[in-house]
C-alpha positions as CSV (number, residue, x, y, z in Angstrom):
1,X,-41.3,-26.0,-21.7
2,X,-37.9,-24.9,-23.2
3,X,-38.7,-21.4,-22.0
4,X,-39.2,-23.2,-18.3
5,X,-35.9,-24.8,-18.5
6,X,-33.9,-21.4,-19.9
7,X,-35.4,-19.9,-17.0
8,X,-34.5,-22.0,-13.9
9,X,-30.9,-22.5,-15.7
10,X,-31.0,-18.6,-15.7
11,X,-32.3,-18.5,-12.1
12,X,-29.8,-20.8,-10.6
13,X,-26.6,-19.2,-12.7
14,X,-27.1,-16.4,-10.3
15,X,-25.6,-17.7,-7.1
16,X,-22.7,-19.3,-8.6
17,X,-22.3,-15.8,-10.4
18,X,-22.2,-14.1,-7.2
19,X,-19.9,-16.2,-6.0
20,X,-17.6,-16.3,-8.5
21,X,-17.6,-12.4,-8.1
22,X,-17.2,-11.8,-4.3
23,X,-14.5,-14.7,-5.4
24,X,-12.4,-12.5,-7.2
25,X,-13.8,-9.1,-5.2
26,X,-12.0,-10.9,-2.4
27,X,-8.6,-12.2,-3.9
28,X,-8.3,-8.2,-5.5
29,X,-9.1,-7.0,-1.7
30,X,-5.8,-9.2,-1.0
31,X,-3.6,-8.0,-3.7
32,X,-4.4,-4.5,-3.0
33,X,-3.7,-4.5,0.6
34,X,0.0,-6.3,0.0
35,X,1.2,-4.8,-3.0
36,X,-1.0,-1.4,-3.1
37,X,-2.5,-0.2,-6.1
38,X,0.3,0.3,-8.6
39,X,2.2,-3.1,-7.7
40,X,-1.4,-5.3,-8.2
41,X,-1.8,-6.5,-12.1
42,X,-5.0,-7.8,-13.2
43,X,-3.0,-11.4,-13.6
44,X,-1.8,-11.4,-10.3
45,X,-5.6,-10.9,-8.8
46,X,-6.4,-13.8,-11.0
47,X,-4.2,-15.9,-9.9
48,X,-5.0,-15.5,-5.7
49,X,-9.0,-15.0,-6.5
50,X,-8.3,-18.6,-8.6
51,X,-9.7,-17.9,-11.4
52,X,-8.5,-17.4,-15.0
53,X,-7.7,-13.9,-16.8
54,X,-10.7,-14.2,-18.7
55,X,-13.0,-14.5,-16.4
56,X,-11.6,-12.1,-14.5
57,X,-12.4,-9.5,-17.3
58,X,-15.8,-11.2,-17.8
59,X,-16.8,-9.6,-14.5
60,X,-14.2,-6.0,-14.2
61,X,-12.7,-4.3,-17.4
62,X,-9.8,-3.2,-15.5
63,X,-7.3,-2.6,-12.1
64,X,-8.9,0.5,-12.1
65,X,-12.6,-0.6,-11.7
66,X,-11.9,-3.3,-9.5
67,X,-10.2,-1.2,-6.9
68,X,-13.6,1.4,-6.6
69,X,-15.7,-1.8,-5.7
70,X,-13.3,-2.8,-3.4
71,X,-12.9,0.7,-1.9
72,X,-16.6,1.2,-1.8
73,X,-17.4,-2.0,-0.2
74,X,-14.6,-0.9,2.5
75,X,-17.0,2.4,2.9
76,X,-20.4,-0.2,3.4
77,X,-18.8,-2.3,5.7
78,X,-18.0,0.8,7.9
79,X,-21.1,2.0,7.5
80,X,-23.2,-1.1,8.3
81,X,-21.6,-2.4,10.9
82,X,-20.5,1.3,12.8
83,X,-22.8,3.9,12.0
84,X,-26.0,1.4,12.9
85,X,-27.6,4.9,15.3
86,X,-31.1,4.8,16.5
87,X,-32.7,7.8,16.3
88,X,-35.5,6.6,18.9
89,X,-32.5,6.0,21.4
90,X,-32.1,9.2,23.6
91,X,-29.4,8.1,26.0
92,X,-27.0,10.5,24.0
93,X,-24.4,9.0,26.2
94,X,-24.2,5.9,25.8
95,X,-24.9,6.0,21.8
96,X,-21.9,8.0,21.0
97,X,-19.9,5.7,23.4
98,X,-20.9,2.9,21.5
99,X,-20.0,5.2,18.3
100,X,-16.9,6.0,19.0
101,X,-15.4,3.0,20.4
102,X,-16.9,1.2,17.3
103,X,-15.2,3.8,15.0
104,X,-12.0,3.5,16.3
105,X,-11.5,0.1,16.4
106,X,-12.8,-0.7,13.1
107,X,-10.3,2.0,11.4
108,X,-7.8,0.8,13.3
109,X,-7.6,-2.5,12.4
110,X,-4.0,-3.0,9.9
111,X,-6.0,-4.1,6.9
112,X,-8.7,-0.8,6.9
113,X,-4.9,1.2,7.6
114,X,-3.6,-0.1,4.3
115,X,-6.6,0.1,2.3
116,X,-6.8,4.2,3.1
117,X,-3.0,4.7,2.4
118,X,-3.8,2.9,-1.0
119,X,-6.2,5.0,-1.6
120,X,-4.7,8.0,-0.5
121,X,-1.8,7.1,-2.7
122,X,-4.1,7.6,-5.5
123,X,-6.7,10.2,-5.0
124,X,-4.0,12.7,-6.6
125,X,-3.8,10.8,-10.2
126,X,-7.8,9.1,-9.9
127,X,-9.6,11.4,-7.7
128,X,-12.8,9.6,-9.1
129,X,-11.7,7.1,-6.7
130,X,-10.8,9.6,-3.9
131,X,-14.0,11.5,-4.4
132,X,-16.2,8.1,-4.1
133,X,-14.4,6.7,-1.4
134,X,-15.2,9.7,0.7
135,X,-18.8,9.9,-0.4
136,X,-19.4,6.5,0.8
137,X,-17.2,6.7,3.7
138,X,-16.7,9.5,5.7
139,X,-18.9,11.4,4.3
140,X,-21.8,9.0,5.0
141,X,-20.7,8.1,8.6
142,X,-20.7,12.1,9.2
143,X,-24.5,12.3,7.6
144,X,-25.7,9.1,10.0
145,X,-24.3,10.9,12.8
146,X,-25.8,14.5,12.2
147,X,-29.0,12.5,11.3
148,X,-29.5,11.2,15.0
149,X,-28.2,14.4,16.3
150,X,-30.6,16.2,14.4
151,X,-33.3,13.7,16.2
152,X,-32.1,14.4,19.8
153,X,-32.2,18.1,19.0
154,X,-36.3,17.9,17.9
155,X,-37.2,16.1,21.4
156,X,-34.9,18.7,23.2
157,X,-32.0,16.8,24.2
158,X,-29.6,18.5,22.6
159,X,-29.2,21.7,21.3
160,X,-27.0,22.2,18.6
161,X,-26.5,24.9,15.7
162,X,-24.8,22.6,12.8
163,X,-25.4,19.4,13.2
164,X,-22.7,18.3,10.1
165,X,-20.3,20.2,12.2
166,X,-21.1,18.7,15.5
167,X,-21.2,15.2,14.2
168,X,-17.3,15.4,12.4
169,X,-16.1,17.1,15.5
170,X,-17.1,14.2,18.0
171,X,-15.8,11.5,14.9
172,X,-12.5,13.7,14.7
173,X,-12.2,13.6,18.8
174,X,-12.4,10.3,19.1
175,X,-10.0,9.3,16.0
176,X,-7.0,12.3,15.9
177,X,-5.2,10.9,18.6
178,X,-5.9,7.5,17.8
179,X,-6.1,6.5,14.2
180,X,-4.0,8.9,12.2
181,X,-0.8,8.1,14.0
182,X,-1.8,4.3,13.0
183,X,-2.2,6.1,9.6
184,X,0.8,7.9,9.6
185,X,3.2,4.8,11.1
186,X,3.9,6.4,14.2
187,X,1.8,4.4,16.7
188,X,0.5,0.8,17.1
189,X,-3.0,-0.5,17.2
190,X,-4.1,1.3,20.6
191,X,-4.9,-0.8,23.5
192,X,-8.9,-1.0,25.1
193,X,-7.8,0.8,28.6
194,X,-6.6,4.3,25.9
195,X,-9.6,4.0,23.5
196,X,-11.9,3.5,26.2
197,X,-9.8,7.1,27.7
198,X,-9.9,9.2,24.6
199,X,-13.8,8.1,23.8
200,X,-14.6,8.9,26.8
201,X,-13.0,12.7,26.6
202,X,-14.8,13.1,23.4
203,X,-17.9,12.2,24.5
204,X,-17.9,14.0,28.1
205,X,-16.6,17.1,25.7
206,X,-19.5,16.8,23.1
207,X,-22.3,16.6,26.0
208,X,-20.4,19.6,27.6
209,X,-21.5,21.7,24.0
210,X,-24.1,20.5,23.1
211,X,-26.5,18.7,26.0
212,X,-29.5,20.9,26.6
213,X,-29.7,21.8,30.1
């Protein structure tokens, strides 16, 4: 009987512990984005997740491991809700479309802007952090894309030589004129009406190489 009870206490300790850990996840995700990685203290992040110091080190030994999950759940997010391709759809068109109006608007929203500038603040002195973040990030979003290339290219749709290559030259199309002057401070958050333009280019340009006649 007493093993019963341990276990449903254990059982329903889980939620809360969730909770409490997207909890302080989330108040970190806030620090980080104000005061950047070197102005966040581990009592500071206590303080807006509300929840003690102690606690807070009963979930994350340190500033340091804190900001990875919260970098690497920026990367999932991207992924998840971006890179979501079909391979089964073969209306090349209107996939990347969707792809690269989904791309840019996510990265160029001013939170995602100050969470890379954090972390590219810090790659230099942590590139662990750099290294991850790009696995999970970029790196994956490129793979998704060069996976349903690869799967237009077996029904003969398209015809491409390097799908890796193919698949960071449409991303880089759609973003270079877009989000790195967001990235950079040198532009605003680009309207619909010039996203809608510059997808477009790099979509009509990516058929133009790589459609199979």
């Amino acid at each position: 009987m007493m093993a019963i009870t341990q276990e449903r206490e254990v059982e329903s300790a889980e939620p809360a512990d969730s909770a409490k850990r997207l909890q302080i996840i989330n108040g970190a995700r806030s620090v980080f984005l104000a005061q950047g990685f070197d102005g966040a203290s581990m009592g500071g992040i206590a303080r807006t997740a509300g929840v003690s110091k102690g606690t807070l080190y009963v979930y994350f030994t340190s500033k340091e491991e804190l900001f990875q999950v919260v970098a690497r759940d920026e990367c999932f997010a991207q992924a998840e809700q971006v890179f979501a391709l079909d391979p089964a759809d073969h209306d090349v068109e209107a996939v990347l479309t969707r792809l690269g109006t989904a791309f840019v608007r996510f990265l160029c929203q001013p939170q995602r802007m100050a969470a890379v500038r954090t972390i590219m603040s810090i790659s230099e002195r942590m590139p662990d952090v750099g290294r991850k973040f790009y696995e999970t990030g970029p790196a994956t979003g490129i793979g998704r894309v060069a996976t349903y290339i690869e799967a237009q290219v077996a029904v003969g749709v398209l015809e491409v030589e390097d799908s890796t290559v193919a698949a960071a030259q449409f991303l880089e199309s759609c973003g270079s004129t877009l989000v790195k002057p967001m990235l950079f401070g040198f532009g605003p958050v680009p309207d619909p009406a010039r996203v809608e333009h510059v997808v477009g280019m790099a979509v009509r340009m990516f058929l133009a190489s790589y459609r199979r006649p």
